[in-house]
C-alpha positions in Angstrom: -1.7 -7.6 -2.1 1.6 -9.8 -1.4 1.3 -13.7 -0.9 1.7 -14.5 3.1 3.5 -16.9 4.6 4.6 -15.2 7.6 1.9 -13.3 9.4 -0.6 -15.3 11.1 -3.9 -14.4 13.4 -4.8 -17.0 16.4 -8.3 -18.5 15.8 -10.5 -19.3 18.8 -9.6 -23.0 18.6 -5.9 -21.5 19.9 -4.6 -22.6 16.2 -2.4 -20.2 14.1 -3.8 -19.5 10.7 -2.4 -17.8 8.1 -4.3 -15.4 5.0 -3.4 -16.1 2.2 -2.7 -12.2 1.1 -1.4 -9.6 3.2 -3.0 -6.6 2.1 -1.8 -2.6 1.7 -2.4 0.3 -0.3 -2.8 0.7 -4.3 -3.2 2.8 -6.9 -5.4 3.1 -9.7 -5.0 4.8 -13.2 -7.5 7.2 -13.4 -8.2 10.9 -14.8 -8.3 12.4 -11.5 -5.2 13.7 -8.9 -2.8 11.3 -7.3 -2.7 12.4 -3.7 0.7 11.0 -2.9 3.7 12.5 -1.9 7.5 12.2 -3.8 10.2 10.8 -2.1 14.2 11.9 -4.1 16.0 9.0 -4.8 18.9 8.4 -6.7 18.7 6.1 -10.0 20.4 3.6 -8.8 17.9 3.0 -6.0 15.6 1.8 -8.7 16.6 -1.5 -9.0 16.3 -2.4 -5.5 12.7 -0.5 -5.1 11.5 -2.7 -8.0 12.5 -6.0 -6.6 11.1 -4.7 -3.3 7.7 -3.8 -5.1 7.4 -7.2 -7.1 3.9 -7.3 -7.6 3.7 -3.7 -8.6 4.6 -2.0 -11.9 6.3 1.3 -11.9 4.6 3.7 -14.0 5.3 7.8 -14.7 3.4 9.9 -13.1 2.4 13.4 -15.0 3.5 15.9 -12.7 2.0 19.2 -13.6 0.4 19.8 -10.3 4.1 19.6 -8.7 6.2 22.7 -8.0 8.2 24.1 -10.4 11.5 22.8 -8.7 9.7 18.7 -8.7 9.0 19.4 -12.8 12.1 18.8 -14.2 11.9 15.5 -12.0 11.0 12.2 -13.3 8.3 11.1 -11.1 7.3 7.6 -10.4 4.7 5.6 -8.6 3.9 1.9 -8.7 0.3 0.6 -9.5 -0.4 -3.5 -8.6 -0.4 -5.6 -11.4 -3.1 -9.1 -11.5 -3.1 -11.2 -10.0 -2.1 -9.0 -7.0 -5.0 -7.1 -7.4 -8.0 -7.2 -4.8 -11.7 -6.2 -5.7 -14.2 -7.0 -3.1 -14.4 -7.7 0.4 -12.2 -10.4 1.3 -12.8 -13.0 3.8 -9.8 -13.5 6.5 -8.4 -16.8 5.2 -7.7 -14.7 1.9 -6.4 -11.5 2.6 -5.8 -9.3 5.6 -4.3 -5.8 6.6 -1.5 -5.7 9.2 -2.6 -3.4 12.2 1.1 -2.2 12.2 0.6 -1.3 8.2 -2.6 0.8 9.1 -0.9 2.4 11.8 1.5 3.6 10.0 -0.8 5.4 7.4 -2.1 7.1 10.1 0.6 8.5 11.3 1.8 9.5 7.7 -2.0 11.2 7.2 -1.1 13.0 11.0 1.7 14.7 9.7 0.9 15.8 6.6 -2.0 17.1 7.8 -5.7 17.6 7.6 -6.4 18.6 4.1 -3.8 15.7 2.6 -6.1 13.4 5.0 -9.2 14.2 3.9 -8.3 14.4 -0.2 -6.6 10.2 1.3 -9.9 9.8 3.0 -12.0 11.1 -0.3 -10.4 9.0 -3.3 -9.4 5.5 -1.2 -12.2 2.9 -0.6 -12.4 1.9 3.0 -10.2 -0.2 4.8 -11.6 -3.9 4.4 -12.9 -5.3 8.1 -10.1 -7.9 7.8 -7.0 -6.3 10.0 -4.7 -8.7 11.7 -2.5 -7.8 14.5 1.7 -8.8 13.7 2.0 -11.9 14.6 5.2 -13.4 13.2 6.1 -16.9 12.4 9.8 -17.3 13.8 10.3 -20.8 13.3 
């Protein structure tokens, strides 16, 4: 979860408010397989990617379920590190999903297909009943 300052839901009172979280996907060490799928970048994209994850930690990922031309590969992912982490249900004044953000998940699962979608749908808990549609502050 990232700290949010700039996406806000409209209350019924007509008021803006603003969770405090924005929420999207993570991953968890575990002993089973990472259904994921590797993206080639060039080493010097690293830098930027971490700065652009900031509240994740890039980790290796073991690769022997990869095709032989990804093994020789270094293979990263990046797993959330406290206090960015979110266990629970949250309420909407802490943390919300961007409708945008699920969307585009869905359209990821759509085109890789039905078996990649069901193995995401298996091992990821359900999306939290806190979705927010993108409202921007643009002051």
């Amino acid at each position: 979860m990232y700290p949010n300052e700039t996406y806000f839901y409209w209350q019924l009172n007509g008021s803006k408010s603003y969770p405090r979280h924005i929420l999207y996907l993570n991953v968890e060490r575990g002993d089973g397989v990472l259904n994921g799928v590797v993206y080639l970048l060039d080493k010097s994209d690293l830098p930027g990617l971490d700065e652009r994850e900031a509240v994740y930690k890039r980790e290796v990922v073991n690769v022997e379920g990869l095709d032989a031309d990804l093994r020789s590969l270094t293979v990263y992912t990046y797993v959330g590190i406290p206090p960015y982490i979110l266990k629970g249900a949250p309420v909407v004044e802490e943390a919300a999903v961007r409708s945008s953000y699920l969307r585009i998940v869905d359209e990821g699962l759509n085109e890789l297909g039905p078996d990649f979608r069901q193995e995401y749908l298996r091992s990821t808990d359900p999306t939290p009943n806190v979705v927010i549609d993108d409202h921007v502050e643009t002051e």
